[in-house]
N, C-alpha and C positions, 0 to 999 in steps of 0.2 A: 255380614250383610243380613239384614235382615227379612223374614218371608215377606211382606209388603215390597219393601223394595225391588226384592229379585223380581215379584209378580209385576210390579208395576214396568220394569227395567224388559221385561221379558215381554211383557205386552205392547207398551212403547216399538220394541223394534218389532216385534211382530205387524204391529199398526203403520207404522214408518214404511216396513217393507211393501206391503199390501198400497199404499198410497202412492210411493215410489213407483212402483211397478204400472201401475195405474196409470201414468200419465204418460208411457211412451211403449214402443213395440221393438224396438230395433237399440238396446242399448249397446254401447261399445268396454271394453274393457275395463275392469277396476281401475282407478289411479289413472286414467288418461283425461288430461286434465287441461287441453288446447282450448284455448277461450273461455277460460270461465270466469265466472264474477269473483268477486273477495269475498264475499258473504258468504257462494254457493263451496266457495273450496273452504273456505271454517267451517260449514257445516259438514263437510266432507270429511275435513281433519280431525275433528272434534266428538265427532259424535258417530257419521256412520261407517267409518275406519274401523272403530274400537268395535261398536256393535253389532257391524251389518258387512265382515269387511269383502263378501263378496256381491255389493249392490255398488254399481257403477258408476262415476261421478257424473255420469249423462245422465242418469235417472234423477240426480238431485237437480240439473240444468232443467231438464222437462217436468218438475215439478216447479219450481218454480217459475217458471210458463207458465204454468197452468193457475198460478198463483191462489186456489185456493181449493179447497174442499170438504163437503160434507160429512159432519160427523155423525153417525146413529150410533147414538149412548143406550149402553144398559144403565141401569139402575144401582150400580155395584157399591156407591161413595166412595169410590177410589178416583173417578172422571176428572174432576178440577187436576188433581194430581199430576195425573196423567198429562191432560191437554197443557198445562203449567211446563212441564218438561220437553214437549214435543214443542210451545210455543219456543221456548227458549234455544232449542237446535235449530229450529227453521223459523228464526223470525220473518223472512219473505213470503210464507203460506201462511192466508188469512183462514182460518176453522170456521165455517158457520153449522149452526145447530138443526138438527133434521126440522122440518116441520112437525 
């Protein structure tokens, strides 16, 4: 793999998490999985399993709640990249750009 990648892959879940977290206080166990949408448990399965495997499928449920949020971009030209990938895990989170 190569260093872009891992940096991009590493900051993805870094940013994944920090958003996740964000959207609720009281999450529930990894893998509990009572009501969830089809989208929210691919995203679950797919992406924050592998990456993130102890952020709880309640925190992808209360993101998507929340259904969207703010990005404040550095300057890095890695960003398209980035938000390309994270669109593609949680198509149900709309990104809008800082003011």
């Amino acid at each position: 793999m190569t260093t872009r990648r891992k940096f991009l892959k590493s900051a993805l879940g870094t940013g994944a998490v920090l958003l996740l977290a964000s959207c609720t206080s009281a999450p529930a166990l990894p893998g509990s999985s009572s009501g969830v949408d089809a989208d929210v448990q691919t995203a679950y399965d797919t992406f924050v399993k592998p990456n993130m495997p102890n952020v709880p499928i309640d925190l992808v449920k209360a993101a998507k709640a929340e259904g969207k949020f703010v990005y404040y971009h550095g300057q890095t030209g890695s960003d398209a990249a980035m938000l390309a990938i994270f669109q593609k895990a949680f198509p149900f989170i709309t990104m809008e750009p800082s003011p």
